[in-house]
ZAPAGU-929836 format. One record per residue: x, y, z of N, C-alpha, C, O in turn; residue in one letter. Coordinates in steps of 0.05 Angstrom, whole numbers, padded with zeros to 5 digits, always signed. Last residue first. Layout:
N
n_u->X&n_v->Y&n_w->Z&ca_u->X&ca_v->Y&ca_w->Z&c_u->X&c_v->Y&c_w->Z&o_u->X&o_v->Y&o_w->Z&residuo->a $
...
//
This chain:
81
n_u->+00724&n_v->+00654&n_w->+03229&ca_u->+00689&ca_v->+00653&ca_w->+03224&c_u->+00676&c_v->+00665&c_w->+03213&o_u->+00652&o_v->+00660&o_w->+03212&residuo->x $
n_u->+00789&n_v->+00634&n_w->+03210&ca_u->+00763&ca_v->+00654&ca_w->+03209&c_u->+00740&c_v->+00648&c_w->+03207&o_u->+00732&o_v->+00636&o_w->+03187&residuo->x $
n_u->+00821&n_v->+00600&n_w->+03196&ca_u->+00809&ca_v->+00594&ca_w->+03213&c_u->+00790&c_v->+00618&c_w->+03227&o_u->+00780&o_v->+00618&o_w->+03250&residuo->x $
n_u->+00838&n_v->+00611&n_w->+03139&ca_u->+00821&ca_v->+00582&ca_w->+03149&c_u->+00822&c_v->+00581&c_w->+03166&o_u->+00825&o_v->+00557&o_w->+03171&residuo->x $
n_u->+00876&n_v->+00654&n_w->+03158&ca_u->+00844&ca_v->+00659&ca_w->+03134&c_u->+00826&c_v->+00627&c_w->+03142&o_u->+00802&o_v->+00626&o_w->+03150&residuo->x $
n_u->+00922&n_v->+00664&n_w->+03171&ca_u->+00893&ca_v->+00653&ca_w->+03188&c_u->+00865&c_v->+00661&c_w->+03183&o_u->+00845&o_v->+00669&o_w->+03194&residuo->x $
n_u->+00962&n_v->+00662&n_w->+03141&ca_u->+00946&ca_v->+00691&ca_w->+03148&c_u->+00927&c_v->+00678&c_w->+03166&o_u->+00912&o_v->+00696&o_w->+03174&residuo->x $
n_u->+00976&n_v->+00604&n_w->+03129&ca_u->+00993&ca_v->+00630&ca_w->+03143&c_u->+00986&c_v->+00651&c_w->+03156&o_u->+00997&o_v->+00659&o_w->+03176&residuo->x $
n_u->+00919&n_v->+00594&n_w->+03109&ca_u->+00936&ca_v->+00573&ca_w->+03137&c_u->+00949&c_v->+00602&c_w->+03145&o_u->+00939&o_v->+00618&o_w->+03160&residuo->x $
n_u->+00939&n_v->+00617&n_w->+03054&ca_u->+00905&ca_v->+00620&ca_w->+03077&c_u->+00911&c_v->+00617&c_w->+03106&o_u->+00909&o_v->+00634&o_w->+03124&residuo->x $
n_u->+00987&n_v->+00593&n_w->+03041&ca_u->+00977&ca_v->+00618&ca_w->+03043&c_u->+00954&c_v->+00628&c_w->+03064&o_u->+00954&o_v->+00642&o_w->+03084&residuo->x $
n_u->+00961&n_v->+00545&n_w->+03035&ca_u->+00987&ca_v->+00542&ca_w->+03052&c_u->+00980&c_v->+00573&c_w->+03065&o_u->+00971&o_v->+00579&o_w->+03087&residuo->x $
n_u->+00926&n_v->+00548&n_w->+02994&ca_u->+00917&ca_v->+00540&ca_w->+03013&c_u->+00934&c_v->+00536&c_w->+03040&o_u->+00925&o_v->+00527&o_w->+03061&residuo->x $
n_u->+00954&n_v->+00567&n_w->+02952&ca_u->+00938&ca_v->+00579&ca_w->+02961&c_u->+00927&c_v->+00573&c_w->+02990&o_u->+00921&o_v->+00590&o_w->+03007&residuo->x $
n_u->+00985&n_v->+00516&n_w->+02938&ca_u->+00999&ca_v->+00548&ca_w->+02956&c_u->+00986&c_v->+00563&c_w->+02972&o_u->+00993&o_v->+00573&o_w->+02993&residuo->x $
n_u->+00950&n_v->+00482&n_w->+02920&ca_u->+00968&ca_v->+00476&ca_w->+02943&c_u->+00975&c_v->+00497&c_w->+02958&o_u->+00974&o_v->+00500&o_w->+02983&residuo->x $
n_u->+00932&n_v->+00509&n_w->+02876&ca_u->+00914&ca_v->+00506&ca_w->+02892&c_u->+00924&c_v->+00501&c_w->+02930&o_u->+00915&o_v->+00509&o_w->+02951&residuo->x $
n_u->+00978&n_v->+00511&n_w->+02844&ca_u->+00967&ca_v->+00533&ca_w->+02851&c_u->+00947&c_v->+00531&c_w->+02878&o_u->+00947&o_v->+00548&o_w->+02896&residuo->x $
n_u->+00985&n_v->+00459&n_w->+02842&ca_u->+01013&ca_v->+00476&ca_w->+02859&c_u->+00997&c_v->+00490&c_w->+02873&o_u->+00994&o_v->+00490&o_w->+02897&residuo->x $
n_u->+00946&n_v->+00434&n_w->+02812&ca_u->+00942&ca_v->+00438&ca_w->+02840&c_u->+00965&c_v->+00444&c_w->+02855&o_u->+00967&o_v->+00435&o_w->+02878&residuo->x $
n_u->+00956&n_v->+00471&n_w->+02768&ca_u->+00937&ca_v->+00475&ca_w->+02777&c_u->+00935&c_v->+00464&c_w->+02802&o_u->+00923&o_v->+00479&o_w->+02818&residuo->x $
n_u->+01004&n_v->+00437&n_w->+02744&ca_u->+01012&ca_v->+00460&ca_w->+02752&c_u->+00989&c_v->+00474&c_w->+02776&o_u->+00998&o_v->+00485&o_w->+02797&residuo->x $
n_u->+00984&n_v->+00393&n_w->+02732&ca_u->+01001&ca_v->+00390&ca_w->+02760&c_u->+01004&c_v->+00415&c_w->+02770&o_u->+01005&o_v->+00421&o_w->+02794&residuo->x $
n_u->+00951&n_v->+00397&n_w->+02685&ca_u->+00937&ca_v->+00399&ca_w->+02719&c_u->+00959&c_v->+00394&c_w->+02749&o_u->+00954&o_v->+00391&o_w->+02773&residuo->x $
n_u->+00994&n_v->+00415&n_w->+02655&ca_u->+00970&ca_v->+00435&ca_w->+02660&c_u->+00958&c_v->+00424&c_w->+02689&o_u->+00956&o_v->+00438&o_w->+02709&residuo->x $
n_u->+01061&n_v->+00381&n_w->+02683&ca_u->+01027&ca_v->+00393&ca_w->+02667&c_u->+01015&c_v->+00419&c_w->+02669&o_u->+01022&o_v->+00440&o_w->+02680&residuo->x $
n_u->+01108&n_v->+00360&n_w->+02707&ca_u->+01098&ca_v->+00397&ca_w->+02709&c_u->+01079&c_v->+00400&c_w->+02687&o_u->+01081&o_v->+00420&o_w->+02672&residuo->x $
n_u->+01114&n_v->+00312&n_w->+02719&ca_u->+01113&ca_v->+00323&ca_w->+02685&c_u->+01111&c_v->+00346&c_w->+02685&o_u->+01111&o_v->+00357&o_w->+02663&residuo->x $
n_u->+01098&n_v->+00315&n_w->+02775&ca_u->+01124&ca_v->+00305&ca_w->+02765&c_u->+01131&c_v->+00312&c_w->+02736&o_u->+01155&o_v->+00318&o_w->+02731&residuo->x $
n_u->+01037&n_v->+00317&n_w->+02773&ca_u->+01060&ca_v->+00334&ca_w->+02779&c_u->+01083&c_v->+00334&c_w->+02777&o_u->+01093&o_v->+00356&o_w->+02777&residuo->x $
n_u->+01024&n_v->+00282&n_w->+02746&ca_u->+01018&ca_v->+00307&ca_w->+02736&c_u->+01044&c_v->+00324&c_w->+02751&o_u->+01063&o_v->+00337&o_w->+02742&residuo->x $
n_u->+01037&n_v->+00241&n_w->+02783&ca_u->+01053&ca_v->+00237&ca_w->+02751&c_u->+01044&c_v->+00260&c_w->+02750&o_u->+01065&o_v->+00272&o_w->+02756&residuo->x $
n_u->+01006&n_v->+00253&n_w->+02840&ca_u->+01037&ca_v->+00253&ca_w->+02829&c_u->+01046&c_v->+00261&c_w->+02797&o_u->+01057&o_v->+00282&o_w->+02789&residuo->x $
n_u->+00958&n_v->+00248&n_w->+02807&ca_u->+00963&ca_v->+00272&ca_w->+02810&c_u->+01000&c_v->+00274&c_w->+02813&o_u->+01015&o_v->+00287&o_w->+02799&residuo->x $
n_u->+00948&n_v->+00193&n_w->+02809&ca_u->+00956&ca_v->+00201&ca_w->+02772&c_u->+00963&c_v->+00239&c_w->+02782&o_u->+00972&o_v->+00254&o_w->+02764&residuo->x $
n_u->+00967&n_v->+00176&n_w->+02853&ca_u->+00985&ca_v->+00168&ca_w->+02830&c_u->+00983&c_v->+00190&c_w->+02810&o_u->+01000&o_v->+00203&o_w->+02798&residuo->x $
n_u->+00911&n_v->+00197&n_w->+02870&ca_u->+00944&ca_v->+00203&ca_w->+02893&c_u->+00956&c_v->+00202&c_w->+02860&o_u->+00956&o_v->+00221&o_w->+02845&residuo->x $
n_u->+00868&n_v->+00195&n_w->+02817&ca_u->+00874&ca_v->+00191&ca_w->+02837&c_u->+00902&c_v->+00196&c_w->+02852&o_u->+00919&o_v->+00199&o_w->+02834&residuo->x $
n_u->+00818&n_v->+00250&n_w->+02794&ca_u->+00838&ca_v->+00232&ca_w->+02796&c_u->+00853&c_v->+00220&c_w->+02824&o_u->+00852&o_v->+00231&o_w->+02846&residuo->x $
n_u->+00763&n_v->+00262&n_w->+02758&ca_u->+00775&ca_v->+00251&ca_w->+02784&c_u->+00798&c_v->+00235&c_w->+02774&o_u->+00800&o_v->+00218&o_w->+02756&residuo->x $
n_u->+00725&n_v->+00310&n_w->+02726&ca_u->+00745&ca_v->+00286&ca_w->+02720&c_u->+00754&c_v->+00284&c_w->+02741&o_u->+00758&o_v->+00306&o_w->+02751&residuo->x $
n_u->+00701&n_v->+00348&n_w->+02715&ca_u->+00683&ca_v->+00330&ca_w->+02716&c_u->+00708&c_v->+00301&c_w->+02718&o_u->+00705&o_v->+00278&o_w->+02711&residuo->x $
n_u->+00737&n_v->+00393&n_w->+02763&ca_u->+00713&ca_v->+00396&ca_w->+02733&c_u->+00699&c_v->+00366&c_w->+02742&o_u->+00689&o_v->+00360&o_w->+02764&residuo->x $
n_u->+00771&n_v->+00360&n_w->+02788&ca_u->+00776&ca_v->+00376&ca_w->+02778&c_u->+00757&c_v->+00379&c_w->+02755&o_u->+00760&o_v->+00370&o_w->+02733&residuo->x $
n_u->+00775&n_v->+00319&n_w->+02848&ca_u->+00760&ca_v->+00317&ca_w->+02825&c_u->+00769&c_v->+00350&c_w->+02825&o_u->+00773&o_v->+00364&o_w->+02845&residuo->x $
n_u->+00823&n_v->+00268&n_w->+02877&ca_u->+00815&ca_v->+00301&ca_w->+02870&c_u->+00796&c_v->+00300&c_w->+02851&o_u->+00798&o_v->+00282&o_w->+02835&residuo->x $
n_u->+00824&n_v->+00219&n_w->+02923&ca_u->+00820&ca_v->+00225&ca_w->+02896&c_u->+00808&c_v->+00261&c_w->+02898&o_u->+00793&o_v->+00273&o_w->+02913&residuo->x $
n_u->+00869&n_v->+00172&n_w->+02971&ca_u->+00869&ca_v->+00212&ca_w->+02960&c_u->+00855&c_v->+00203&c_w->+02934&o_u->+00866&o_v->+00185&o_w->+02921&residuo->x $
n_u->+00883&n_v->+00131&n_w->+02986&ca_u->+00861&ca_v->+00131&ca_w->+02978&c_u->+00850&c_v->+00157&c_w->+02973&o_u->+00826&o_v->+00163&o_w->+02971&residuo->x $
n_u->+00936&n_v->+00128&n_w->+03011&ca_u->+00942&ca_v->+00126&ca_w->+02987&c_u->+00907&c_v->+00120&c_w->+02970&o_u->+00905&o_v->+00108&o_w->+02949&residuo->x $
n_u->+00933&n_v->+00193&n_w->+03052&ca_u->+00932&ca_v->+00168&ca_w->+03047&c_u->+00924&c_v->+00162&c_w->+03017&o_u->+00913&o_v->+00177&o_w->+03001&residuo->x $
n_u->+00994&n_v->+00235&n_w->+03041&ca_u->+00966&ca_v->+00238&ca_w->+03052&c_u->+00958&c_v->+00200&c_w->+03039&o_u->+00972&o_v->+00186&o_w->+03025&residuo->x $
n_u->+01049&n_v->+00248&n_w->+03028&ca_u->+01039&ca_v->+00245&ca_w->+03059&c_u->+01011&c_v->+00240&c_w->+03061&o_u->+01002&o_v->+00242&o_w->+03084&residuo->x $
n_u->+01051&n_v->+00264&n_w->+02973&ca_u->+01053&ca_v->+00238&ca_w->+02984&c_u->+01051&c_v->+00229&c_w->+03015&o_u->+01051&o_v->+00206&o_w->+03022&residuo->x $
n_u->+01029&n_v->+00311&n_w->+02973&ca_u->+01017&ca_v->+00292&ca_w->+02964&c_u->+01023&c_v->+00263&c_w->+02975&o_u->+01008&o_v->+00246&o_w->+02983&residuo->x $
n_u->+01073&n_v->+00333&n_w->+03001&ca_u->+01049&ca_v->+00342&ca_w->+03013&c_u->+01025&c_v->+00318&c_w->+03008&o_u->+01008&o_v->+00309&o_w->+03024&residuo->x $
n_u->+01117&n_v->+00325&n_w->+02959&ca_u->+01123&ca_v->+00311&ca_w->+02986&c_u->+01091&c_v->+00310&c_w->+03008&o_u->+01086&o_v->+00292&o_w->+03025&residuo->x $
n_u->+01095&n_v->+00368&n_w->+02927&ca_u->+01095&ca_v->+00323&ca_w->+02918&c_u->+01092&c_v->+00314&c_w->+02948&o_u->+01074&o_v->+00302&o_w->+02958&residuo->x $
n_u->+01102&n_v->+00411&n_w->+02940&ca_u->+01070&ca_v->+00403&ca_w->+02934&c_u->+01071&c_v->+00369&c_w->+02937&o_u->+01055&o_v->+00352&o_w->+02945&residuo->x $
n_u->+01152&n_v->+00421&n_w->+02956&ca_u->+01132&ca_v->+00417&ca_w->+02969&c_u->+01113&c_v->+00408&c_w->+02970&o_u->+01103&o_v->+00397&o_w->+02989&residuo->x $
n_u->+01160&n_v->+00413&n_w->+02898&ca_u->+01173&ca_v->+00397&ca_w->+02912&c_u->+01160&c_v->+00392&c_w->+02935&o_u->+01154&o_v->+00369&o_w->+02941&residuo->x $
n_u->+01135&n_v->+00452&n_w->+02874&ca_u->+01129&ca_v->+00439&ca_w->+02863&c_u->+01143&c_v->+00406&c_w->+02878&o_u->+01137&o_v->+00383&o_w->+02871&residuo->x $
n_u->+01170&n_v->+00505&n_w->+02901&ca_u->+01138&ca_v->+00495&ca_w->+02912&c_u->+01134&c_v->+00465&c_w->+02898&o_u->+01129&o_v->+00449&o_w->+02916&residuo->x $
n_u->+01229&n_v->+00493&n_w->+02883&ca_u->+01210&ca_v->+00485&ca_w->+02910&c_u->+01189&c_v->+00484&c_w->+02916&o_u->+01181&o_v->+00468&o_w->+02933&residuo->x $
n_u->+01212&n_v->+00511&n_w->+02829&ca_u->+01218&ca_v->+00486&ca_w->+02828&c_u->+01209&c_v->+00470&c_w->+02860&o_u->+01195&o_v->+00451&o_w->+02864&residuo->x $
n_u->+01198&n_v->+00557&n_w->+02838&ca_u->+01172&ca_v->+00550&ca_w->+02827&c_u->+01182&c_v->+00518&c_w->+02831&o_u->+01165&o_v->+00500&o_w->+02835&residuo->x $
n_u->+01254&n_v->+00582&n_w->+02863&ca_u->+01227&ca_v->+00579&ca_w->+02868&c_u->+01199&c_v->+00559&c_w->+02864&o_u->+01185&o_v->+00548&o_w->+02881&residuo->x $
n_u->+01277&n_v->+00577&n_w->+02812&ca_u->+01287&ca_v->+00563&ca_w->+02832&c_u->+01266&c_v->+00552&c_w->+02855&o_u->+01262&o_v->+00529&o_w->+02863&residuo->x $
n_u->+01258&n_v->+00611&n_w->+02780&ca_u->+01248&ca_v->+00578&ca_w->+02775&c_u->+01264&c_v->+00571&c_w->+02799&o_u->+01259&o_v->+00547&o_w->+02803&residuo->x $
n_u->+01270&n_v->+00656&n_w->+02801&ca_u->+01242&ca_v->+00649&ca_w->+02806&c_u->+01233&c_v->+00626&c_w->+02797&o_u->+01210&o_v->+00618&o_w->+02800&residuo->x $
n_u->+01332&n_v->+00654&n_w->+02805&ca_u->+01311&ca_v->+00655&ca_w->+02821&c_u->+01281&c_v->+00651&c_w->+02826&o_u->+01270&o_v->+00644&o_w->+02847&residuo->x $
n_u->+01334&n_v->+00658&n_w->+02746&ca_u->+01337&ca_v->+00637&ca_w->+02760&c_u->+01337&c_v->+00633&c_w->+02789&o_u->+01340&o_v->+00610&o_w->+02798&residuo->x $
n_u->+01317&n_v->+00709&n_w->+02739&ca_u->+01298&ca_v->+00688&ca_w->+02728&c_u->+01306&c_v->+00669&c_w->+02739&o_u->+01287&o_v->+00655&o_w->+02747&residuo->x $
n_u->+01343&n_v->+00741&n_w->+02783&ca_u->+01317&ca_v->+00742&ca_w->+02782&c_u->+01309&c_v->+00715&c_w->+02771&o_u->+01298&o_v->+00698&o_w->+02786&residuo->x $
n_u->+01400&n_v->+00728&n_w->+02741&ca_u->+01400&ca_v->+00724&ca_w->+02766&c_u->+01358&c_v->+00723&c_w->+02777&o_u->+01349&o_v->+00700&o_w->+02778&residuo->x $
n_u->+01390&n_v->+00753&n_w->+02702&ca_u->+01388&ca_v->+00721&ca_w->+02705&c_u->+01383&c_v->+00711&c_w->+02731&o_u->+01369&o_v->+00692&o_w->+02739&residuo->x $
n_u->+01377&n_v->+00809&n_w->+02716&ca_u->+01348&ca_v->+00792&ca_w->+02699&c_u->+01352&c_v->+00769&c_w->+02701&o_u->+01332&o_v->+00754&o_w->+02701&residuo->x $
n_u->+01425&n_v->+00821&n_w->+02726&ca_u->+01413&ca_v->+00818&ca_w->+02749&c_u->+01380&c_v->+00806&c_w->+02738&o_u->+01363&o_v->+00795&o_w->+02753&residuo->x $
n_u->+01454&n_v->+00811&n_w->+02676&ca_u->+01462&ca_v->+00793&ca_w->+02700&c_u->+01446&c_v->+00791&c_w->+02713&o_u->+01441&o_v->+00768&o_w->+02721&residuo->x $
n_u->+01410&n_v->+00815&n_w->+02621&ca_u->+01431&ca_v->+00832&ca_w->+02641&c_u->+01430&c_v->+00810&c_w->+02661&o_u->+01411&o_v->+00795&o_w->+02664&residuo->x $
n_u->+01412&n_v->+00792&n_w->+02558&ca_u->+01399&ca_v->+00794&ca_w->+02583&c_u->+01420&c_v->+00802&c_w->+02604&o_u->+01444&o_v->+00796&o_w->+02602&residuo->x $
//
């Protein structure tokens, strides 16, 4: 692998590592009576932390959801009529 491909890859987990940091700190600011339902299953503040902290399938899913919604905010998509 060429320097500038490491350089890139370790850039983009560098990346993925800060959203996933954002995402916790986001989680943990909200009250400790937060439950997410995903499909047919609810979870609660805790069990989304541990997802997230293990970088899961569903921790990864509410990065995604987290960004997205940071994203929207930025462009002033959520606050369009």
């Amino acid at each position: 692998m060429t320097q500038d491909k490491n350089s890139k890859l370790h850039r983009n987990e560098k990346t993925k590592e800060e959203a996933r940091e954002l995402v916790i700190e986001r989680i943990k600011a909200v009250s400790n009576n937060l439950k997410i339902c995903v499909g047919s299953s609810e979870y609660s503040k805790e069990e989304i932390l541990k997802s997230l902290k293990e970088d899961n399938e569903l921790g990864k899913e509410i990065i995604d959801i987290q960004l997205e919604y940071l994203r929207d905010i930025a462009r002033g998509a959520i606050y369009q009529n």
